[in-house]
C-alpha positions as CSV (number, residue, x, y, z in Angstrom):
1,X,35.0,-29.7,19.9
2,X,38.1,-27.5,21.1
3,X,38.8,-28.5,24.4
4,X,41.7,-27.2,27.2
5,X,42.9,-28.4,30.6
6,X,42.6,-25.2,32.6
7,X,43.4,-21.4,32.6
8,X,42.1,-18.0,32.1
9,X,40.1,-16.8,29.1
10,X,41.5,-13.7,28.0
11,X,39.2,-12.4,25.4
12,X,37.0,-13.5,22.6
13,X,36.4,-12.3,19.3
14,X,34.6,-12.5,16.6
15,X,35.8,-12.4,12.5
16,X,38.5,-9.3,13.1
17,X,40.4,-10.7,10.3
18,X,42.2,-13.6,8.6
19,X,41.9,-15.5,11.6
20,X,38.7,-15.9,11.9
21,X,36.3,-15.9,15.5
22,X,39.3,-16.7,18.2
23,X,39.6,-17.3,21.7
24,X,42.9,-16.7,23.8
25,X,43.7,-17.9,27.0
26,X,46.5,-18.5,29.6
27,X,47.3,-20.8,31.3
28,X,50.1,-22.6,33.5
29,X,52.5,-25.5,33.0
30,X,55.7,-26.1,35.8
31,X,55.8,-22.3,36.7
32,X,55.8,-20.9,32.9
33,X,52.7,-19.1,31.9
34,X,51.7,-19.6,28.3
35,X,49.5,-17.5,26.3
36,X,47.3,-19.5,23.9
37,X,45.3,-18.6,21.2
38,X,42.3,-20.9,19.1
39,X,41.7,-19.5,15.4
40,X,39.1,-20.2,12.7
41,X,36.6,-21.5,15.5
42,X,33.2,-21.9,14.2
43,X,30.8,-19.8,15.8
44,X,30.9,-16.6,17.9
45,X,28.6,-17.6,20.7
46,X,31.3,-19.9,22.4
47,X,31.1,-22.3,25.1
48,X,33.6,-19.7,27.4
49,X,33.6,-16.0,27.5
50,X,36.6,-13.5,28.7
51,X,37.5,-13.2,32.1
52,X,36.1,-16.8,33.0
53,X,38.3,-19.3,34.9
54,X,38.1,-23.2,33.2
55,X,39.3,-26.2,34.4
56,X,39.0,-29.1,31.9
57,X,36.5,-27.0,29.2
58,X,35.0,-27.4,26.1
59,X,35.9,-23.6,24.3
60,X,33.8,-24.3,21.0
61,X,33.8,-25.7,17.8
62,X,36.8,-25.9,15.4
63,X,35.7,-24.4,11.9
64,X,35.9,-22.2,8.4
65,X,35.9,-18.6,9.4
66,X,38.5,-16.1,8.1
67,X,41.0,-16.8,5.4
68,X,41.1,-21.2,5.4
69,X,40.7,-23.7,2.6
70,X,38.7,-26.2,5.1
71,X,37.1,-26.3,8.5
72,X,40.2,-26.6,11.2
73,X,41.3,-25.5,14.1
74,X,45.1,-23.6,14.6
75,X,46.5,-23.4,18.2
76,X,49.1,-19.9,18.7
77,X,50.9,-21.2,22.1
78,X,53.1,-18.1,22.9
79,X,55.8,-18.9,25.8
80,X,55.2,-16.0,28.6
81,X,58.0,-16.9,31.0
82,X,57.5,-17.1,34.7
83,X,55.6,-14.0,34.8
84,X,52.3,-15.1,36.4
85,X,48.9,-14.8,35.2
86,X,47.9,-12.4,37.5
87,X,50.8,-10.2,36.1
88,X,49.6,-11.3,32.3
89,X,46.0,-10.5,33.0
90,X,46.9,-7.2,34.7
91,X,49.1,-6.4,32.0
92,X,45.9,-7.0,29.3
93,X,43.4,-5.5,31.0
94,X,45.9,-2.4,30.6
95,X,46.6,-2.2,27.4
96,X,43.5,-4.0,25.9
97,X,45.8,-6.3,24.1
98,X,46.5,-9.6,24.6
99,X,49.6,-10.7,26.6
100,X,51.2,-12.5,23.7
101,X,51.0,-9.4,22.0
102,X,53.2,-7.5,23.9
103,X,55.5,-10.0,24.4
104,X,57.9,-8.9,21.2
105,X,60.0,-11.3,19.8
106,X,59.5,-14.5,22.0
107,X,59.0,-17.3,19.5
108,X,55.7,-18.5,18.2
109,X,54.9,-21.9,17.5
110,X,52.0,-22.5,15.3
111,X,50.6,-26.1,15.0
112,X,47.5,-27.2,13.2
113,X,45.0,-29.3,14.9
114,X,42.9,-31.0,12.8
């Protein structure tokens, strides 16, 4: 299972591409808001669904969809600053993409979690 502390869910979705079924978040650590996304999850009916608060959840299953060579799970963690998630959420709910998105050229870190 794919696990997280606490947050916001953002969105989910479903195959769009490479990546697979996906879930992004935010969430808060020491005043910096993060934006976090969860790729090549297994299943599309996950254990969270956008606009839902969590506090120590289970998202869904780590798994094979999109372009992998093996059932896994990568984590995008996307460094937002000190603007809050209010402002992040506000921000995606008006442009319909994800706060990470818009955030051009702050520095990705991709790790795989296996």
């Amino acid at each position: 299972p794919v696990s997280t502390n606490s947050g916001y869910i953002g969105n989910t979705t479903g195959y769009p591409s490479g990546t697979g079924n996906s879930i992004h978040m935010l969430t808060q650590a020491n005043g910096t808001t993060y934006a976090l996304s969860f790729f090549h999850m297994a299943q599309e009916n996950f254990a969270v669904r956008a606009g839902q608060s969590v506090k120590k959840a289970v998202l869904g299953l780590s798994g094979n969809t999109g372009n992998t060579t093996g059932p896994h799970c990568h984590l995008e963690v996307i460094n937002l600053g000190k603007m809050s998630i209010a402002q992040a959420v506000s921000q995606f709910q008006a442009t319909a993409d994800f706060p990470g998105e818009m955030a051009g050229g702050i520095q990705v870190y991709l790790v795989s979690v296996m």
